[in-house]
Structures are given as C-alpha cells and as structure tokens.
Backbone as CSV, one residue per row, in Angstrom:
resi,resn,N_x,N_y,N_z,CA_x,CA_y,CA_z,C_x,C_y,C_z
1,UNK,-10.237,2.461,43.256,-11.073,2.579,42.087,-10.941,1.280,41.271
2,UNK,-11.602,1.198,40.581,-12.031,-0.336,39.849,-11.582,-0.362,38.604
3,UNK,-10.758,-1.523,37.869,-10.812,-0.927,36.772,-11.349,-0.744,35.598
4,UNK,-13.131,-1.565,36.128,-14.194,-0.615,35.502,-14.262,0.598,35.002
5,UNK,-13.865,1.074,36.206,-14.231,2.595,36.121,-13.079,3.456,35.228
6,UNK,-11.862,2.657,35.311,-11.013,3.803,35.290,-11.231,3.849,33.316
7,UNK,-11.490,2.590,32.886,-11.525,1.980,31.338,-13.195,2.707,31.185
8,UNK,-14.100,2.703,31.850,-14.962,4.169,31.368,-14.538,5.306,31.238
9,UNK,-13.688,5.833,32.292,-13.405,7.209,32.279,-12.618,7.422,30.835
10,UNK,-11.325,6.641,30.609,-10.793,6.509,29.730,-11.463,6.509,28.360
11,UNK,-12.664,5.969,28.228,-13.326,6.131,26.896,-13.913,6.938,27.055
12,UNK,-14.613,7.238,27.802,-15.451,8.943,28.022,-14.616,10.232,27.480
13,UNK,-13.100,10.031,27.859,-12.349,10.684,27.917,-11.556,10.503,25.988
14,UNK,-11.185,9.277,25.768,-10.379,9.411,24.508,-11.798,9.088,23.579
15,UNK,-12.405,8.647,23.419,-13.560,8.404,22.173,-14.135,9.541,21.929
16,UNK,-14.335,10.518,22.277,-14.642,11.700,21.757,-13.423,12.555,21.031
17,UNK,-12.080,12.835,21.397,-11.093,12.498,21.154,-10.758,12.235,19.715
18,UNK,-10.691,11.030,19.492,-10.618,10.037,18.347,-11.552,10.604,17.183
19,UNK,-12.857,10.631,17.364,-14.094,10.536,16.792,-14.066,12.080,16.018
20,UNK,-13.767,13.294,16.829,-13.695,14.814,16.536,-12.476,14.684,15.256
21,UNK,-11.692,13.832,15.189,-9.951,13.614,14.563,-10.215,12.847,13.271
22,UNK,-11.772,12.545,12.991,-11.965,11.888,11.601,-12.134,12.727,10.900
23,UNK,-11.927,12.737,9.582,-11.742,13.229,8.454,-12.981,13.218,7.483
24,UNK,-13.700,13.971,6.692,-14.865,13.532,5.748,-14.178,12.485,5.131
25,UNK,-15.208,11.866,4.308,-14.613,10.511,3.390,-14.722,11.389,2.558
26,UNK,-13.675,10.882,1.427,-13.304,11.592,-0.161,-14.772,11.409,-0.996
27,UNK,-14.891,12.938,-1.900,-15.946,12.325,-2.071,-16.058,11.328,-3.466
28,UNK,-17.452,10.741,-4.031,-17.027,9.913,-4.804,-16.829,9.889,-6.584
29,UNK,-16.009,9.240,-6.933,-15.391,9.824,-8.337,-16.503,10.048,-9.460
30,UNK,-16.407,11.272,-9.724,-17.336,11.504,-10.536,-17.116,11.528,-12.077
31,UNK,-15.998,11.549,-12.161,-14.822,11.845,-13.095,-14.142,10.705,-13.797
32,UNK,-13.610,10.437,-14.729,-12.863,9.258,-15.266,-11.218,9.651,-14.479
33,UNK,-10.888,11.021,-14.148,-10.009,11.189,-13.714,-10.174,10.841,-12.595
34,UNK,-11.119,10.982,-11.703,-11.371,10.080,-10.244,-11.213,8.535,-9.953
35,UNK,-11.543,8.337,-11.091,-11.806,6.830,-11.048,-10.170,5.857,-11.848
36,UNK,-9.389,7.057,-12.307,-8.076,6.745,-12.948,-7.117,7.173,-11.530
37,UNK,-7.110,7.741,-10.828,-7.011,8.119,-9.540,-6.986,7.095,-8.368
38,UNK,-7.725,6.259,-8.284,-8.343,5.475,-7.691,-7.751,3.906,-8.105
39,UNK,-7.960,3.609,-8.857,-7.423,2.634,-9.826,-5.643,2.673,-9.360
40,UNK,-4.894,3.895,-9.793,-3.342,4.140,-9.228,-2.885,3.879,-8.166
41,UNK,-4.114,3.978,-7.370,-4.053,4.356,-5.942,-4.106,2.566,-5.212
42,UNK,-4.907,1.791,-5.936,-5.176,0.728,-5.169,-3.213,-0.037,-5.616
43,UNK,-3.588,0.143,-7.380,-2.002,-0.510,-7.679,-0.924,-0.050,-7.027
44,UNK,-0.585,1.173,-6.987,0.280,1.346,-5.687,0.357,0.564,-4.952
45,UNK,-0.749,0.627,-3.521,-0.803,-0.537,-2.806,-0.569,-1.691,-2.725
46,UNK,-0.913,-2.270,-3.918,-0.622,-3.711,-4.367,0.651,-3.835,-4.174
47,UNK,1.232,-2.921,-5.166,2.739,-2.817,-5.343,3.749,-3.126,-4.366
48,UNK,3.047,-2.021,-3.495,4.105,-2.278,-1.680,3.616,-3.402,-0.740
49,UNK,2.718,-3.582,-0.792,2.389,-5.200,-0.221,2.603,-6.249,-0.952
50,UNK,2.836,-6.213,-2.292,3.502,-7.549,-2.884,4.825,-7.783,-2.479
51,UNK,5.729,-6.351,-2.394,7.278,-6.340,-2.193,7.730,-6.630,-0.767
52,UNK,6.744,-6.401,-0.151,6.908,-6.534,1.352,7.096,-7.807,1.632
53,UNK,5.647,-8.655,0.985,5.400,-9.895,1.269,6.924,-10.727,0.676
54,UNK,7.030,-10.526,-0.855,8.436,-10.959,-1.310,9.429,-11.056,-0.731
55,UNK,9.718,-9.919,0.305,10.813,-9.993,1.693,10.870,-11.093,2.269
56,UNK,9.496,-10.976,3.193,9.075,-11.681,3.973,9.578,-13.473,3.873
57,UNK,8.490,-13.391,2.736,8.840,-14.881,1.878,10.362,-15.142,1.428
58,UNK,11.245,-13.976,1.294,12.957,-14.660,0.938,13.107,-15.014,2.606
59,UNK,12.931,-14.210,3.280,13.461,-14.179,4.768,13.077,-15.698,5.136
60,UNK,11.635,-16.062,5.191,11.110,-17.355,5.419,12.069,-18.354,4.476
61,UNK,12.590,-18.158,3.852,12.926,-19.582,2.589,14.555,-19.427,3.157
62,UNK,15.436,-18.320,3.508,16.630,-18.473,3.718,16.412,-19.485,4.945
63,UNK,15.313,-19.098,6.012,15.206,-19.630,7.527,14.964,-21.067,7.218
64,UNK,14.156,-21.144,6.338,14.386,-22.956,6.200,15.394,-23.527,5.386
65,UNK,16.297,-22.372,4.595,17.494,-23.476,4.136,18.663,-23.284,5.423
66,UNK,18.264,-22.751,6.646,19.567,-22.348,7.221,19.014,-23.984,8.496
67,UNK,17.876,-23.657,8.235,17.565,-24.940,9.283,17.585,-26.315,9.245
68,UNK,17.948,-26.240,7.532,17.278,-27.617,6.622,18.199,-28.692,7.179
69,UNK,19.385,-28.833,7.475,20.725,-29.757,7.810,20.288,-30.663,6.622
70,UNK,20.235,-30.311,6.228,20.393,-31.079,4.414,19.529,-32.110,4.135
71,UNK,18.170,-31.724,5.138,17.055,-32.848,4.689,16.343,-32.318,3.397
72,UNK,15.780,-33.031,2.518,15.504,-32.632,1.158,14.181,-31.968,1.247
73,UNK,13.168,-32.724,2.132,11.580,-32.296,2.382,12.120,-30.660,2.593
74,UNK,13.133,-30.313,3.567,13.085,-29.131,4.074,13.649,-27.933,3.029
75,UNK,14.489,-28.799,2.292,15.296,-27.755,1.062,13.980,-27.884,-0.025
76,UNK,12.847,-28.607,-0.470,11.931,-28.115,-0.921,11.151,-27.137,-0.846
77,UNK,11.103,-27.254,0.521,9.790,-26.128,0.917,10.823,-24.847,1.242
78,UNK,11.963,-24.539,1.393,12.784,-23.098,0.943,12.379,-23.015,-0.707
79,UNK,12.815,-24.074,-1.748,12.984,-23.950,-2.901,11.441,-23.199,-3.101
80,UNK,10.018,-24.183,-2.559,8.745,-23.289,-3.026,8.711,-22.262,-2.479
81,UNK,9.148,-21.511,-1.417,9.098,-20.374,-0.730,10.090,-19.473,-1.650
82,UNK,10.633,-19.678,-1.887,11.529,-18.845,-3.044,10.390,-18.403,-4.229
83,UNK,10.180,-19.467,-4.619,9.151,-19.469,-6.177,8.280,-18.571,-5.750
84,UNK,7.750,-18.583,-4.516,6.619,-17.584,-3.927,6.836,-16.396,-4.191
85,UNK,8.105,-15.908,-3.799,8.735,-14.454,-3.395,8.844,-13.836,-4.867
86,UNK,9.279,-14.798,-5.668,9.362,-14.470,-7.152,8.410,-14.315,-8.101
87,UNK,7.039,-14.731,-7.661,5.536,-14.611,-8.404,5.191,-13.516,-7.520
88,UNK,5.239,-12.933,-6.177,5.281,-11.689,-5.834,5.968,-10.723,-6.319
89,UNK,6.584,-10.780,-6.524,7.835,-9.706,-7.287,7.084,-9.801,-8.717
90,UNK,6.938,-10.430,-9.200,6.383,-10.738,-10.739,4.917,-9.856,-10.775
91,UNK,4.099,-10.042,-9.797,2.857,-9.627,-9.779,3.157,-8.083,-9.228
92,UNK,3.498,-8.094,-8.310,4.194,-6.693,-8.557,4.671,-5.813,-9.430
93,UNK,5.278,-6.258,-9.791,5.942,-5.761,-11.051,4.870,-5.088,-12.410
94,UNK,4.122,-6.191,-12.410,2.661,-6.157,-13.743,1.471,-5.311,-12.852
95,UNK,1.925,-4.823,-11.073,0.860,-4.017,-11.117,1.440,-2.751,-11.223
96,UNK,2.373,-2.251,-11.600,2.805,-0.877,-12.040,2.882,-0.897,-13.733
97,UNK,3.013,-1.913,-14.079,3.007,-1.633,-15.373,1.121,-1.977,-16.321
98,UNK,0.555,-2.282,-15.471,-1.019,-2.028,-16.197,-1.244,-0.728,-16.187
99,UNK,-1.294,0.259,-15.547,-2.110,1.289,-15.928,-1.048,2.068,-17.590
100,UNK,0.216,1.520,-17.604,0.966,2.031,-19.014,0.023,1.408,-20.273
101,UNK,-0.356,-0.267,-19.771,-0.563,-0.792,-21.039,-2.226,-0.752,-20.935
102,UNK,-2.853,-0.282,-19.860,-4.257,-0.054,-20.108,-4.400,1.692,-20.910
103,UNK,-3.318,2.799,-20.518,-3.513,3.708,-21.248,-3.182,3.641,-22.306
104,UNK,-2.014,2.777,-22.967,-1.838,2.818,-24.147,-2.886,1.985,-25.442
105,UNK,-3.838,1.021,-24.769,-4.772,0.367,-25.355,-5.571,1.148,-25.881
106,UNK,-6.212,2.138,-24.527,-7.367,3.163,-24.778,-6.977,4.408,-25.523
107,UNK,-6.218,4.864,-25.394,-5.402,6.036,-25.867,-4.704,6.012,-27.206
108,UNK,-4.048,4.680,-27.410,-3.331,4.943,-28.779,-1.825,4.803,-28.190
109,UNK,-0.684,5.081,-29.126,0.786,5.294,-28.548,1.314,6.178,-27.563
110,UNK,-0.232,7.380,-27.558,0.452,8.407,-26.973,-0.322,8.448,-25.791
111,UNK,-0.456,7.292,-25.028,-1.020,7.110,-24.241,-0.675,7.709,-22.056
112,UNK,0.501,7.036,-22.732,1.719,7.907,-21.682,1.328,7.027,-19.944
113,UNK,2.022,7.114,-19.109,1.226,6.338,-17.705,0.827,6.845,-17.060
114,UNK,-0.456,6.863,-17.000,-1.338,7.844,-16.128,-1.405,7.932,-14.916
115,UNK,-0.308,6.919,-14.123,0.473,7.230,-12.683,1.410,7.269,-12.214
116,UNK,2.384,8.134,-13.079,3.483,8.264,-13.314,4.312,9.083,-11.973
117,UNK,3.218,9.699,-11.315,3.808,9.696,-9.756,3.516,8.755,-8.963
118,UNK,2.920,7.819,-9.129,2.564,6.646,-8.013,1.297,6.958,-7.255
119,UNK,1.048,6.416,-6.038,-0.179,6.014,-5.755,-0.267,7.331,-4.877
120,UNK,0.587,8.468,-4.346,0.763,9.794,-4.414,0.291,11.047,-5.162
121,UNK,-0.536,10.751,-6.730,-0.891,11.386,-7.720,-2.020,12.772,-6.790
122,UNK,-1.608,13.615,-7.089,-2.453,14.660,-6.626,-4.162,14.425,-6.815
123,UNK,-5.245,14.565,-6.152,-6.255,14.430,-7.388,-7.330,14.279,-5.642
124,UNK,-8.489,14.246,-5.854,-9.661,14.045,-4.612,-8.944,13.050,-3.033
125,UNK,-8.642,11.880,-4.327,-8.187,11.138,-2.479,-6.541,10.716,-2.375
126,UNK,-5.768,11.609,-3.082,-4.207,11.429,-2.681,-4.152,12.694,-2.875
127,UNK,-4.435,13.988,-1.998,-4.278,15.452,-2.215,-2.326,15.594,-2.598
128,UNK,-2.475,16.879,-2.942,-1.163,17.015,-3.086,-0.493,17.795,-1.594
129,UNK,0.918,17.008,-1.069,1.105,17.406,-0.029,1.266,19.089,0.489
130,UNK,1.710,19.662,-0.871,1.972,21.779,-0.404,3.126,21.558,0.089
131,UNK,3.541,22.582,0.481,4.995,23.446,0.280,5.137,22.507,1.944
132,UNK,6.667,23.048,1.920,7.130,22.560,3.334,7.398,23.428,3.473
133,UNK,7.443,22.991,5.328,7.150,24.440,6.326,8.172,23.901,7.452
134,UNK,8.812,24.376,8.070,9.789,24.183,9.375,8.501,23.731,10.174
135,UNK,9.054,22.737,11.200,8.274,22.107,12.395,8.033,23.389,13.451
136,UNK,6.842,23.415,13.393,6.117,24.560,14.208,5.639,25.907,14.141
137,UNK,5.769,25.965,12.669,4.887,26.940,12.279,3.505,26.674,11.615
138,UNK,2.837,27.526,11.438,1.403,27.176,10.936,0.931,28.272,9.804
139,UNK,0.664,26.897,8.747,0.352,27.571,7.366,-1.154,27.884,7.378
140,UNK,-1.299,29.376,7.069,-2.575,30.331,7.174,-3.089,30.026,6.099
C-alpha cells in the first residue's frame, strides 16, 4: 500500500474525529460583565507569557555569561538580556495590576479587582470548573 493511501485513510479516518470534538464558540459579550471577563482573560495570558518569556530570557543571559570567557561584547549582550527579562517581569507585573487601577478609576475607591480570581473567573468563556469527581465516573 502507498503511503498515499494510507495518509487518506488516516484523514478519512481522524478529521471527522477532530471536527465532531469542536466546541461552539463562546458566545459574544453582550454584557460589560462579558467584556470585563474578557479583558481578565487576555491579561491573564499576558501575564503567563511575559513570565515565561522572563525565564527564558534569564536562562539565555546566564548562557551567555557562562560562555562569555570574559569578552566584554559578550558580557553586554547577557547584561541586555537581563534588562529584557526585567521589563518582562515589569510588564507583567502592570498587567495584573490594570484591571485594580482601571476599576478603581471607574468605580471610585470601592472599586475592588474585578479579576481577583485570574484569567479562571467564572463567566461565558472561562466557565466555572464544578465539583470534583473521582476518575471514572460520570456526572449526570
């Protein structure tokens, strides 16, 4: 058999599969609470891909001071790779803390942070997860 054939069968076989396993899209915010929802949801994100990247970038800056043998060009570009990791962390940082100082603008003092569970917040497109259940039973 060819492996034409076998990479048809295979999609004949998993693309229907796949396709039955999608989900409706959330629908769209109609609500200021949808759209405050949404907003949490992206900063979250931000959040964990800034910190990630910040890793990344210390990991990269130790690897060039471990490689540098004490050339200066090379202990620069650790030193800017550092600065990097630290304006990630920084920007990070200011994306968990906007939605405090955007509610407290609009709101007044008692504004409070309107994603105070994280990018997890119950609501249209971060449902709330429900009770836990032992592996292998099925909730009716």
């Amino acid at each position: 058999m060819s492996k034409k054939k076998v990479l048809i069968g295979l999609m004949v076989v998993v693309l229907p599969i796949i396709a039955g396993a999608q989900a409706l899209p959330p629908p769209p915010a109609t609500t200021i609470g949808g759209v405050i929802n949404i907003f949490c949801g992206i900063l979250g994100w931000a959040f964990t891909i800034l910190f990630l990247l910040a890793v990344v970038f210390v990991l990269v800056a130790a690897f060039y001071y471990l490689t540098s043998s004490g050339e200066p060009e090379k202990i620069k570009t650790a030193n800017k790779t550092l600065l990097y990791a630290a304006v990630a962390v920084a920007i990070a940082l200011l994306s968990r803390g906007v939605p405090f100082i955007v509610s407290n603008l609009v709101r007044g003092n008692a504004g409070g942070d309107p994603c105070s569970s994280g990018a997890s917040a119950p609501g249209p497109y971060f449902p709330s997860p429900g009770p836990l259940t032992p592996p292998g039973t099925i909730n009716v």
